[in-house]
C-alpha positions as CSV (number, residue, x, y, z in Angstrom):
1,X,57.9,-30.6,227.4
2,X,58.2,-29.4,230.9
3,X,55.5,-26.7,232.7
4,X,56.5,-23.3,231.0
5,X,56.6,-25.0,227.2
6,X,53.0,-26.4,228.0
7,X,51.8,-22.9,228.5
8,X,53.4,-21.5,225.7
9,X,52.4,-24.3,223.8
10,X,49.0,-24.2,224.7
11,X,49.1,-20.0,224.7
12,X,50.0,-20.2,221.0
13,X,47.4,-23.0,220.2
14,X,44.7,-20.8,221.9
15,X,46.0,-18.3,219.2
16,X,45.6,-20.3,216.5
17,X,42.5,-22.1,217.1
18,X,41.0,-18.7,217.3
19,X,42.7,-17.5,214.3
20,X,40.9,-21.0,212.8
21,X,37.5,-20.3,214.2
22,X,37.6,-16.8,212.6
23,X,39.2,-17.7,208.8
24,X,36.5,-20.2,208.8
25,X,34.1,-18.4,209.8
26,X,34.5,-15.5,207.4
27,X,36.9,-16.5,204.5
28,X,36.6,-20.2,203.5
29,X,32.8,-20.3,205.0
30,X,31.7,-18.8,201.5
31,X,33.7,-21.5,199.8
32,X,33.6,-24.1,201.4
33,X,30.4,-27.1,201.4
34,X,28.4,-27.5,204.4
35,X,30.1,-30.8,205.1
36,X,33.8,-29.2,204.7
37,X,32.6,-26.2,207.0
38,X,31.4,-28.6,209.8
39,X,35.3,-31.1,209.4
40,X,36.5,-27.0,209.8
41,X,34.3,-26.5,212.9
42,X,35.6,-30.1,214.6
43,X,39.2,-29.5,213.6
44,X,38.7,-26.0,216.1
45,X,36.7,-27.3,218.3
46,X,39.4,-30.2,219.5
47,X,42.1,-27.5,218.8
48,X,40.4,-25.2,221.7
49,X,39.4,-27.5,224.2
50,X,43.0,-29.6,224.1
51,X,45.1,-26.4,224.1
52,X,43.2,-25.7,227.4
53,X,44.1,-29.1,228.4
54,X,47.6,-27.6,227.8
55,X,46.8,-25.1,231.0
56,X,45.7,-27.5,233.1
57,X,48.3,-30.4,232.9
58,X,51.0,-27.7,233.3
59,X,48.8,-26.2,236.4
60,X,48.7,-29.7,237.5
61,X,52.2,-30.5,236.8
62,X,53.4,-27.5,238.8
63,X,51.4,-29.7,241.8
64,X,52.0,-33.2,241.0
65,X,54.6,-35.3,239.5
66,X,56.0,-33.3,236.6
67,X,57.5,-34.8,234.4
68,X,54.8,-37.9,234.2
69,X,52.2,-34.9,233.8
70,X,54.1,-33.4,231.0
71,X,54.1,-36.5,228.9
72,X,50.5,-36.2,229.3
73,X,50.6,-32.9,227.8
74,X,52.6,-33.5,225.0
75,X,50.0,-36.5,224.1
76,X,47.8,-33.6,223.8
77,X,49.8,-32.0,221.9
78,X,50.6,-34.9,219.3
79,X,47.0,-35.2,219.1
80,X,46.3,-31.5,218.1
81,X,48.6,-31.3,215.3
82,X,47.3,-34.4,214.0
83,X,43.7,-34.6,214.8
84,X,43.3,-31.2,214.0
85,X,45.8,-30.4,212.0
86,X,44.6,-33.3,209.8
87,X,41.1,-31.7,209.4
88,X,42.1,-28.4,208.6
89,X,44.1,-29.7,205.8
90,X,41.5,-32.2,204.6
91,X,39.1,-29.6,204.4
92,X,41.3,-27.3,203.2
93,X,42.8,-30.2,200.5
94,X,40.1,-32.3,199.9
95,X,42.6,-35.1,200.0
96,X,40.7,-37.9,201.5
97,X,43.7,-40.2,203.0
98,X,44.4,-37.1,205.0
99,X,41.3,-38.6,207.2
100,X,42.9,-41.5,208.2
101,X,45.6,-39.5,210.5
102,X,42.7,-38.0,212.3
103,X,42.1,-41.2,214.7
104,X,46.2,-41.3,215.3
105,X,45.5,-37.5,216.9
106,X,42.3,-38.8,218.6
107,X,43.9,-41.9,220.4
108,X,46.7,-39.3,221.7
109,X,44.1,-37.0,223.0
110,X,42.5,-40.4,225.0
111,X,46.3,-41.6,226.0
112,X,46.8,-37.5,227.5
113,X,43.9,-37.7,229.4
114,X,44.2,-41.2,230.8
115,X,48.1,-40.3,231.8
116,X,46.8,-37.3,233.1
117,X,44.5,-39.5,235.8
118,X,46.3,-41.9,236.4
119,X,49.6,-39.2,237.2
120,X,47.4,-37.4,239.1
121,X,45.7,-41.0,241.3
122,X,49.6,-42.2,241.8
123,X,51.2,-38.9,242.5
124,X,52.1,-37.1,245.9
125,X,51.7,-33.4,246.2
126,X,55.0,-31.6,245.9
C-alpha cells in the first residue's frame, strides 16, 4: 500500500467499524448473549483504534521512509480483517475454530507497530 491507499483504507475502516459499533449496538444486541455482545465490542474496538493507526503510518510515511512505513500499515491492515474480522464472524457464527485466526490478526497488529518504530528510529526525514 503506499500513503493515499492507507487513508482510504483506513477512511473506509473508520466507516465500517462505526457501521459495527452501531448494528451491534442496536440490531444483534437484542440477540445476541452477553458474552457474544462483548467478542462484538472487541472486534470494534481493534477495528477503530488500528484504522486510526491507518492515519498515522500514512502521516508518518508522508515524513519518513515510505515504503518501510507502508508495510507497517498494511500489517495493520492484515490484522483488522483477521482479528476483527474473525470476531465479528465468530459472534455472528458461533463457529468456534473461527477464534483461532483471531491471534494471527493480533501478532500483525504487534509486527505494524513494531515496524512502525523501528521505520521511524532508522529513518531520515525526507
Amino acid at each position: 500500500m503506499n500513503e493515499r491507499q492507507l487513508v482510504i483504507f483506513g477512511a473506509l475502516n473508520l466507516f465500517l467499524a462505526v457501521a459495527a459499533g452501531a448494528f451491534g449496538a442496536h440490531a444483534l444486541a437484542p440477540g445476541f448473549t452477553e458474552r457474544e455482545l462483548e467478542v462484538w465490542k472487541t472486534a470494534v474496538q481493534y477495528h477503530q483504534v488500528h484504522a486510526l493507526g491507518l492515519f498515522a503510518i500514512a502521516w508518518l510515511a508522508a515524513q519518513y521512509d515510505a515504503r518501510a512505513l507502508c508495510r507497517a500499515g498494511t500489517m495493520l491492515s492484515v490484522g483488522i480483517v483477521l482479528f476483527s474480522g474473525s470476531l465479528y464472524l465468530l459472534s455472528l457464527t458461533g463457529i468456534r475454530w473461527l477464534g483461532m485466526i483471531t491471534p494471527i490478526g493480533g501478532v500483525a497488529f504487534l509486527a505494524g507497530w513494531l515496524m512502525t518504530a523501528y521505520s521511524v528510529a532508522v529513518a531520515r526525514r525526507s
